[in-house]
C-alpha positions as CSV (number, residue, x, y, z in Angstrom):
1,X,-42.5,56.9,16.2
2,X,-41.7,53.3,14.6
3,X,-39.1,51.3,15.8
4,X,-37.3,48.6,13.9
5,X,-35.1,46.2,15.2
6,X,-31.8,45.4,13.4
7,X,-31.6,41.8,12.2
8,X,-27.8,41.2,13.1
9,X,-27.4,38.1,11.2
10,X,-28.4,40.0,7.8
11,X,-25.2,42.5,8.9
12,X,-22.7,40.1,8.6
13,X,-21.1,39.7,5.2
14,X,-21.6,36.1,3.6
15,X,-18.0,34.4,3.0
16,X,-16.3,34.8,-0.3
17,X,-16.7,31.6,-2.5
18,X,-13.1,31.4,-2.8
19,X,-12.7,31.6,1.1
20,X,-14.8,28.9,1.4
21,X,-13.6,26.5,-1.2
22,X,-10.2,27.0,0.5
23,X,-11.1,26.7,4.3
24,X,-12.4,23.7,3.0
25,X,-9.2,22.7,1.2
26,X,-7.9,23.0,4.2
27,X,-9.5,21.2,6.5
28,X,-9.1,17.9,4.0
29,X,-5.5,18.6,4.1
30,X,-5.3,18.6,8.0
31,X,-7.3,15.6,7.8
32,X,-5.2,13.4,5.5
33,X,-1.9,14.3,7.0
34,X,-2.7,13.5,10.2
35,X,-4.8,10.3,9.4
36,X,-1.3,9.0,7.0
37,X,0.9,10.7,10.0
38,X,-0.6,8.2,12.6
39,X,-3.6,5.8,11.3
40,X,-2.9,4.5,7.7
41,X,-0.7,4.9,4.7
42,X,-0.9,3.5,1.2
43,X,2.6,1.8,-0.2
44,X,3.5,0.1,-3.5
45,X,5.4,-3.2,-4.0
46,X,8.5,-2.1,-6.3
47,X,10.1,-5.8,-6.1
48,X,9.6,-9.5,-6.3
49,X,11.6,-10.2,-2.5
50,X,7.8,-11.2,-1.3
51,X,6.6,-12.6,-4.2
52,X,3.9,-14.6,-4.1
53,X,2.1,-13.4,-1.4
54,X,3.0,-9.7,-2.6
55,X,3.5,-8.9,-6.4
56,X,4.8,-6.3,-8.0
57,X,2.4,-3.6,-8.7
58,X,0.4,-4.5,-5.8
59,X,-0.7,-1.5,-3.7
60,X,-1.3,-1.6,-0.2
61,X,-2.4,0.2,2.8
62,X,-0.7,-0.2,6.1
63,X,-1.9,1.0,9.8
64,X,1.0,3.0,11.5
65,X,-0.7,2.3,15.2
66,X,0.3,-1.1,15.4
67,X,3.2,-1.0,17.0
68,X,3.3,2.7,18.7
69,X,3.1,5.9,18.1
70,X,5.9,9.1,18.3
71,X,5.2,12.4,17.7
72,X,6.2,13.6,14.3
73,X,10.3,14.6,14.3
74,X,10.4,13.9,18.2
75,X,11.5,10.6,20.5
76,X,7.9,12.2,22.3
77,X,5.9,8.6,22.5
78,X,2.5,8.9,22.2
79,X,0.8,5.6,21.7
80,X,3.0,2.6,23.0
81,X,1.1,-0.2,20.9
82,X,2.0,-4.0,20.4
83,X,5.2,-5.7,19.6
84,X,5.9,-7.1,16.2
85,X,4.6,-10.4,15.9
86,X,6.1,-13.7,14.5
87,X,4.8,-13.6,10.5
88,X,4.0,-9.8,10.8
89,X,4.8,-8.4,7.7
90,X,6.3,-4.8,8.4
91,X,7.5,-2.2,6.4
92,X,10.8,-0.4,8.3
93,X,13.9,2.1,7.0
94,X,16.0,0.4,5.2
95,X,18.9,-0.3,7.4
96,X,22.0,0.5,4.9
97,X,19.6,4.0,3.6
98,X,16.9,5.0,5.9
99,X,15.4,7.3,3.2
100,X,14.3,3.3,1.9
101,X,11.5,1.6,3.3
102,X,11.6,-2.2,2.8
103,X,9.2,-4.9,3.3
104,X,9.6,-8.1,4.7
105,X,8.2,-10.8,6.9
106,X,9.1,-11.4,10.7
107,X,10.4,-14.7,11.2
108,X,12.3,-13.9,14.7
109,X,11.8,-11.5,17.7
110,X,14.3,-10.6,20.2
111,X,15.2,-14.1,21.8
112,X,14.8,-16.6,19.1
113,X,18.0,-18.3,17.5
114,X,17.5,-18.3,13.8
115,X,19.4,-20.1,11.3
116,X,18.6,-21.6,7.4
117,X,19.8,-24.8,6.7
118,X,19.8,-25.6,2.8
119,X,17.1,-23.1,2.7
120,X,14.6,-24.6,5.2
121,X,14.2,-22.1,8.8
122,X,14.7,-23.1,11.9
123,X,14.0,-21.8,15.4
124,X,15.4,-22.2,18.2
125,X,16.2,-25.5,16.4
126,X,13.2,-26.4,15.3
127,X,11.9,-25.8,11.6
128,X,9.7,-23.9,10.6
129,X,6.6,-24.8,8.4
130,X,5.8,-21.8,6.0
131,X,3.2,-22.6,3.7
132,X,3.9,-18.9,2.1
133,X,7.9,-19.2,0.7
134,X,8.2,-19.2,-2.9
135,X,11.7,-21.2,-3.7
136,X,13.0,-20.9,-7.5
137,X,16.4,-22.7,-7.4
138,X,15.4,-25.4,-5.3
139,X,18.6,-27.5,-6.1
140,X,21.1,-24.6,-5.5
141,X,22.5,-24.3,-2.2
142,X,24.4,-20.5,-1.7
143,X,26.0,-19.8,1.3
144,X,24.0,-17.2,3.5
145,X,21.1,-17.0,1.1
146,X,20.5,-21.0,2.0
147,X,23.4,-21.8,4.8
148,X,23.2,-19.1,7.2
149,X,23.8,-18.8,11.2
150,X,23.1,-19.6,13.8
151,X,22.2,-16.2,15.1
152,X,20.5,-14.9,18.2
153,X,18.0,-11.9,18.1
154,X,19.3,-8.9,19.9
155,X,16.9,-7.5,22.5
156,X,14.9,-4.4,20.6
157,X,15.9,-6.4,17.2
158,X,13.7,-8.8,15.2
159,X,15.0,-10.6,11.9
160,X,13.2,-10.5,9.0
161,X,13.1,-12.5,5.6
162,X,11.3,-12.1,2.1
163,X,8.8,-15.0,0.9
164,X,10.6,-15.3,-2.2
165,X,13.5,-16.9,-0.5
166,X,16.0,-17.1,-3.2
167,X,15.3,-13.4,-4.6
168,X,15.3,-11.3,-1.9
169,X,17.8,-8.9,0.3
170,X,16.9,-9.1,3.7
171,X,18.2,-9.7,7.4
172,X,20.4,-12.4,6.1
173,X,22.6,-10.3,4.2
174,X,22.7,-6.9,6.2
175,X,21.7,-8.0,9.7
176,X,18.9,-7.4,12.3
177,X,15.8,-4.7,11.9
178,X,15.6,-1.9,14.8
179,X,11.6,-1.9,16.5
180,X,12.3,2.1,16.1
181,X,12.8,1.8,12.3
182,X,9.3,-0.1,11.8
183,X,6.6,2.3,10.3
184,X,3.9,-0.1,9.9
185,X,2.0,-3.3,9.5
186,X,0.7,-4.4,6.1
187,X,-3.0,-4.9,6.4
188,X,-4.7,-5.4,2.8
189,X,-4.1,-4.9,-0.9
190,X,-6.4,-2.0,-2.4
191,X,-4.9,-2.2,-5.6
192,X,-3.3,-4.0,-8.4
193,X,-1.9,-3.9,-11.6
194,X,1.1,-4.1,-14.4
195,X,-0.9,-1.8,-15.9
196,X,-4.2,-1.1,-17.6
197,X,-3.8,-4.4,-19.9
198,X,-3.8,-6.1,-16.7
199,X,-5.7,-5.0,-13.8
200,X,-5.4,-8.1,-11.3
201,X,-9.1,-7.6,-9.5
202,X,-8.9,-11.1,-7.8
203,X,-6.7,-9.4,-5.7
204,X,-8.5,-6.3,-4.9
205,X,-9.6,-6.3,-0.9
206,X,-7.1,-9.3,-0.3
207,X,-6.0,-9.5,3.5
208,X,-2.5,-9.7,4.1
209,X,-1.3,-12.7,5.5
């Protein structure tokens, strides 16, 4: 009497294609929400406040691990990173609407006295040389926008300005920016455009500085 052994792997049923495609699906989905949860996440420039080293349809990607990590909803830390650095340039809630996220440049951490004199920066009494400030009225002095402090930065705080000095809302106007309200650090520009007329490739792969 013949005896045949059963090939077990032939008695399972193949997947369904549409199983497949959408375990798949799924996986990619896991794997893009976590990696914009905690690694990196793409943001466009809406405004000319950092004009010229950001312009407006420049799109960016900024690393979220920079400067800690919570869990998702929680006060749970679970990466306690860096501290924002002088010239940083972080995107944070806005802090009049927290549903906003702004951009802007770190020109004082907790410690430092800031103040503007006819708009040039000084800390701790000394000014500041930045190579990167765009100025368009150069021969009108506002108060706060070009006279403003001094102020000292608040432990936790940092103060925060836009490089297009003279067009842009920013720590000057409504105050000091929370560490807990930063979401990342600007890294690089991987896109940029006003459009398909113009497509701005010189700026394609551009560090952020």
């Amino acid at each position: 009497m013949k005896m045949y052994l059963r090939d077990s792997s032939a008695q399972k049923r193949k997947k369904p294609l549409w199983r497949e495609y959408l375990e798949a699906f799924a996986v990619a989905l896991l794997c893009a929400i976590l990696i914009r949860t905690f690694i990196v996440q793409p943001f466009k420039i809406p405004s000319e406040s950092m004009k010229d080293t950001l312009l407006v349809g420049d799109q960016l990607l900024a690393t979220k691990f920079d400067y800690g990590l919570k869990l998702p909803f929680t006060d749970i830390t679970l990466y306690e990173g860096g501290l924002p650095q002088l010239g940083d340039i972080i995107i944070f809630k806005y802090p009049k609407d927290p549903d906003i996220d702004f951009i802007k440049r770190v020109v004082g951490v907790p410690g430092d006295v800031i103040e503007v004199r006819n708009k040039q920066l000084y800390r701790n009494g000394v000014a500041v040389r930045e190579d990167y400030v765009r100025i368009d009225e150069p021969n009108r002095v506002l108060p706060v926008r070009d006279v403003f402090g001094p102020v000292k930065v608040p432990e936790g705080k940092y103060f925060v300005m836009g490089d297009n000095r003279d067009n842009s809302m920013d720590s000057r106007f409504w105050g000091f920016v929370d560490k807990d309200t930063i979401i990342a650090k600007a890294r690089r520009i991987y896109w940029s455009w006003e459009g398909f007329s113009n497509i701005r490739w010189s700026r394609i792969g551009q560090a952020i500085r």
